[in-house]
N, C-alpha and C positions, 0 to 999 in steps of 0.2 A: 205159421201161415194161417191158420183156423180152417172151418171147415167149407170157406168161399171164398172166394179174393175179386176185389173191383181194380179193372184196370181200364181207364180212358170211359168208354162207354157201356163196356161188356162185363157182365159174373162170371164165374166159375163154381160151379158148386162140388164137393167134393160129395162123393157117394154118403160118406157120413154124416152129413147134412139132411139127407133123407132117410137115414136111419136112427138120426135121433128125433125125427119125428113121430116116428113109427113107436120109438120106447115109450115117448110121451103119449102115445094115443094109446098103448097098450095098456096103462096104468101101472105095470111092470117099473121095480127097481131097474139100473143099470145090470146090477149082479144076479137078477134073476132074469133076466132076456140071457144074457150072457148063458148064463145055465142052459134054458131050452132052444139055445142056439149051438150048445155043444164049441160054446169056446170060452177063453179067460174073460172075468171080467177089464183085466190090465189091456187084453188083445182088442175087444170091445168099444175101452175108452178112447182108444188111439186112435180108433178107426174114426168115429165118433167126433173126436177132435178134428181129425183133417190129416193125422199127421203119421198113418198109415196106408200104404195101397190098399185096396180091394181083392182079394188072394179067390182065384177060382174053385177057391173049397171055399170059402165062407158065403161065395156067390152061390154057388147049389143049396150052401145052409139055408139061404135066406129064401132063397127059391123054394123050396119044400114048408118052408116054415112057414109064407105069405102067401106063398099061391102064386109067386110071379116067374118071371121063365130067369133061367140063369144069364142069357144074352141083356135081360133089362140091363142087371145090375153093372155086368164087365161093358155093356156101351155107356152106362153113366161114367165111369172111371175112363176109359177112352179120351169119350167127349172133355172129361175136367184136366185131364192129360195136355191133350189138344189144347186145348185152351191158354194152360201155364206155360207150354212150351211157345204158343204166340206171344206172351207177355214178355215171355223171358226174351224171344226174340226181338222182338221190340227193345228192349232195355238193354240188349246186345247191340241194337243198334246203334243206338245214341253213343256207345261210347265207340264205335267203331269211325262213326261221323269224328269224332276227336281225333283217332288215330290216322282218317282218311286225309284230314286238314293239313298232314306231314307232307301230304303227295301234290304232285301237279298232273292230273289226269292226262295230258299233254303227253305225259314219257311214254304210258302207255298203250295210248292211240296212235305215234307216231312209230314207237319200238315195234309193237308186239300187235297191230292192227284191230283192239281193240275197238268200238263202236263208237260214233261221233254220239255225246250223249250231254250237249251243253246245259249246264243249270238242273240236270236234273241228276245229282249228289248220291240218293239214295240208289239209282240205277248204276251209276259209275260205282257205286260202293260191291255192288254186287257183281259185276262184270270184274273187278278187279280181284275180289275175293275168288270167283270162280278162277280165273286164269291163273291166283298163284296158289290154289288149291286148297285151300284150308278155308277149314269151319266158320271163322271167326278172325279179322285183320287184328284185334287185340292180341294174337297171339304172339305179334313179333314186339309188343313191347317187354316182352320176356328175354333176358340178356341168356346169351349162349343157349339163344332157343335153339338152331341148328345147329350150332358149332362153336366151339370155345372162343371167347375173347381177348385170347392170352394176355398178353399184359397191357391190354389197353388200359388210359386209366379212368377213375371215378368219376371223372368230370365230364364224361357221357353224356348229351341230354336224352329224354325221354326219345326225338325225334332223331337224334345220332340213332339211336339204338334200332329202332323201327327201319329206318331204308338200310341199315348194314345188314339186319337181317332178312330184309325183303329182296336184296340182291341177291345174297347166298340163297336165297330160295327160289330166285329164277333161273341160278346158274344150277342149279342141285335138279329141277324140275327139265334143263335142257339134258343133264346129265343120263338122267334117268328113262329118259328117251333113246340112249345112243348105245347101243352095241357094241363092248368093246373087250378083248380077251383080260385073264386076267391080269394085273400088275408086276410087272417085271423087272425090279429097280436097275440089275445089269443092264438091259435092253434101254430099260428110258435113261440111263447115264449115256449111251452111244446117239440116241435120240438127241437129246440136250446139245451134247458135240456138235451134234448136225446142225441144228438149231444157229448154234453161233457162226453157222456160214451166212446164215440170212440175216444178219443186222441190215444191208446195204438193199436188201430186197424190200422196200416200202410198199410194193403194191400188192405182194403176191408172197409173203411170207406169210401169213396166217393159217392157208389152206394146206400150205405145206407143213406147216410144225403140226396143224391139228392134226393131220392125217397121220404123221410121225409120232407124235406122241401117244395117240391112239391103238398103234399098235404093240406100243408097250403097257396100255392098260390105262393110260392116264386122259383123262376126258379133260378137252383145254376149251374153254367157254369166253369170247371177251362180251364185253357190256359195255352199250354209253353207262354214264356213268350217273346214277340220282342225286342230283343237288344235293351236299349238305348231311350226302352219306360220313365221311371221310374214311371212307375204306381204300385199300390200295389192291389190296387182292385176299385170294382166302382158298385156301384146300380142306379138304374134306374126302371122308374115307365114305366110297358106298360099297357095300359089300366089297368084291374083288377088285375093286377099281378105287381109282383116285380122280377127283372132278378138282381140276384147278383152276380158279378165275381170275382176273384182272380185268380192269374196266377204264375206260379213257379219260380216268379222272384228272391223270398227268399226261397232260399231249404229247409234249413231247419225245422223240423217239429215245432217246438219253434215261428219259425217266421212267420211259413205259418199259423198255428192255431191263433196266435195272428192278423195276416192279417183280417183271416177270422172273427174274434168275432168283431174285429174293424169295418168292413162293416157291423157287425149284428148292434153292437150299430148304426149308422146309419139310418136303416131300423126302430130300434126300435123309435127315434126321428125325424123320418119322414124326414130325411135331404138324396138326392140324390144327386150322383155326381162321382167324380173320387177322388179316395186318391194318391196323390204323396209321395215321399220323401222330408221329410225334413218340412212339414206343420205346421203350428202354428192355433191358434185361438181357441175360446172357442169351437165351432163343433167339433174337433180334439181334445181336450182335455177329452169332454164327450166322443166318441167314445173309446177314449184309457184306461181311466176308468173302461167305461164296459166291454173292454176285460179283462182289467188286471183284473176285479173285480169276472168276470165270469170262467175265467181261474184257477185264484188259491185264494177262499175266503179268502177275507183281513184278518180277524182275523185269522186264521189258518197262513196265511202265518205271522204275525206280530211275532206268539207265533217263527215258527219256526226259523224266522230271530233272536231271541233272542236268542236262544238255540248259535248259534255264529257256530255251524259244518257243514259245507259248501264242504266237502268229497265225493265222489262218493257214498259211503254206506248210510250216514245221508241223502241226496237227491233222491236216490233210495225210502230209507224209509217213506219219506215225500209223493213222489209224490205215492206213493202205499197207503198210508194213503188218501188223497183225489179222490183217482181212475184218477191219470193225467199219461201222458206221463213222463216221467222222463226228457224228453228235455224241458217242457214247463218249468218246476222247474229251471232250469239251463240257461234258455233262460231271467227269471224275475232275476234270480239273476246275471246274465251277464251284465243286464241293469243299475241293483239298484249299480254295484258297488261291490258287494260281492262277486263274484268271478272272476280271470283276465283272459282275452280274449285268452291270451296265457299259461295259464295252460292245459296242453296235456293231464295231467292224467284225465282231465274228458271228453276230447272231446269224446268216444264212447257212451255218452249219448245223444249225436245230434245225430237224427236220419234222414236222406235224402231224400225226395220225387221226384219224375221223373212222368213229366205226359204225357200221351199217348192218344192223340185221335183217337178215336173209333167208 
């Protein structure tokens, strides 16, 4: 770095900038200042260079040696502190401005009441840093910066990577706010139970499983969802507690319920992390399991896949028979094959969810 640095219109001088003027004015070698400075000539040159601090003992040395007060010398180092640490913030910037370009300010003004701050980038940059708490927005291009990314795979881009972990960081930040005993896997298995009474509850299930699952320890957070995340959900251990999230990435209530039981399986096999699309591996296999298996009991569902009537009426009937939403029924059988993607006569049994923070 030397012992100055030009950045835009401003110097920096390092303290040893003016102590190597001082050797030169002294007529003194390097190694003889050194001497009746009472330190290394090695310690001397570095300093000299640029490419050591200023150490409160060499500051009093120089002080008794020159006649100058010890505060000169520790405010010259300060000031050259100061200084590097703007450059650096500056050139922090710039790449932040790259990482910012992933986002639509949009989310966060309408989500999270952020400040109307149109066209001016650098202001949004920092209102967004502040609110999700960290130093520096470069840090979520850091894969399994919060939380593992189990088997998602390579084909990530820079910008996947950044809102996946920018979610987990707003659900981990709502987490951390919330009050909750510690983790109870017996109690949140009874919890869960509970849970699948409210498939049919559209309006007024959220309040109720957060408050339930809460008391077994588990912090349940939803999120609209950031473009272009492709996250589905994601758990994570905070101290005594478990923060699990899902977000409205999948509207529907079919695919949001199946979301949801997919990170419970998780939680129940102690496996943390983030779910993407498209995941393979045996973790992701148990998970999907225990939704499907939680969702709609295998043997119930085996009888009724036999029965062959796959109708809005025989589907209604089914899923009333096992107390489910009539879209999770529609949603398994959409997957399995059984019914085609584009039959209209049943789409009114997807039901749509829109989430609202509050």
């Amino acid at each position: 770095m030397g012992n100055y640095i030009e950045y835009d219109d401003k110097m920096a001088f390092h303290p040893g900038y003016y102590i190597k003027e001082i050797v030169e004015e002294s007529g003194l070698t390097q190694e003889d200042f050194a001497k009746r400075l009472d330190t290394t000539p090695k310690n001397l040159s570095l300093l000299i260079r640029g490419e050591q601090s200023l150490s409160i003992d060499i500051s009093m040395k120089l002080s008794r040696m020159i006649g100058t007060s010890v505060s000169y010398w520790l405010n010259l180092q300060n000031a050259y502190d100061a200084l590097i640490a703007e450059f650096k913030s500056k050139e922090e910037l710039v790449q932040e401005r790259e990482i910012f370009s992933f986002f639509d300010y949009k989310y966060f003004r309408e989500h999270f009441n952020l400040p109307d701050l149109p066209r001016k980038i650098d202001e949004q940059i920092v209102q967004v840093r502040s609110f999700l708490n960290v130093a520096t927005l470069t840090v979520f291009k850091k894969r399994d910066m919060a939380v593992s990314f189990r088997s998602a795979t390579g084909k990530l881009s820079d910008a996947n990577i950044v809102k996946a972990n920018t979610m987990v960081q707003i659900a981990t930040n709502i987490a951390l706010k919330t009050t909750a005993p510690k983790f109870n896997k017996a109690f949140f298995e009874e919890t869960v139970s509970y849970a699948l009474t409210l498939t049919k509850n559209h309006n007024t299930f959220y309040p109720l499983i957060k408050e339930a699952f809460l008391k077994a320890g588990v912090i349940f957070v939803i999120l609209p969802n950031i473009s272009g995340s492709k996250i589905n959900g994601a758990t994570k251990k905070l101290g005594n507690n478990i923060m699990l999230m899902v977000n409205d990435r999948r509207l529907n209530s079919d695919t949001f319920w199946f979301t949801l039981f997919h990170e419970i399986g998780h939680i129940m096999n102690g496996d943390y992390g983030i779910s993407f699309d498209s995941e393979s591996g045996l973790q992701e296999e148990i998970a999907d399991r225990y939704a499907e298996d939680m969702l709609i009991p295998g043997v119930q569902y085996q009888q009724f896949v036999e029965e062959n009537r796959f109708d809005v009426q025989a589907i209604r009937i089914f899923a009333e028979r096992i107390d489910r939403d009539p879209g999770i029924v529609l949603g398994r059988l959409l997957n399995d094959g059984k019914v085609d993607y584009n039959d209209w006569t049943v789409k009114d049994l997807r039901h749509k969810y829109k989430v609202t923070i509050t």
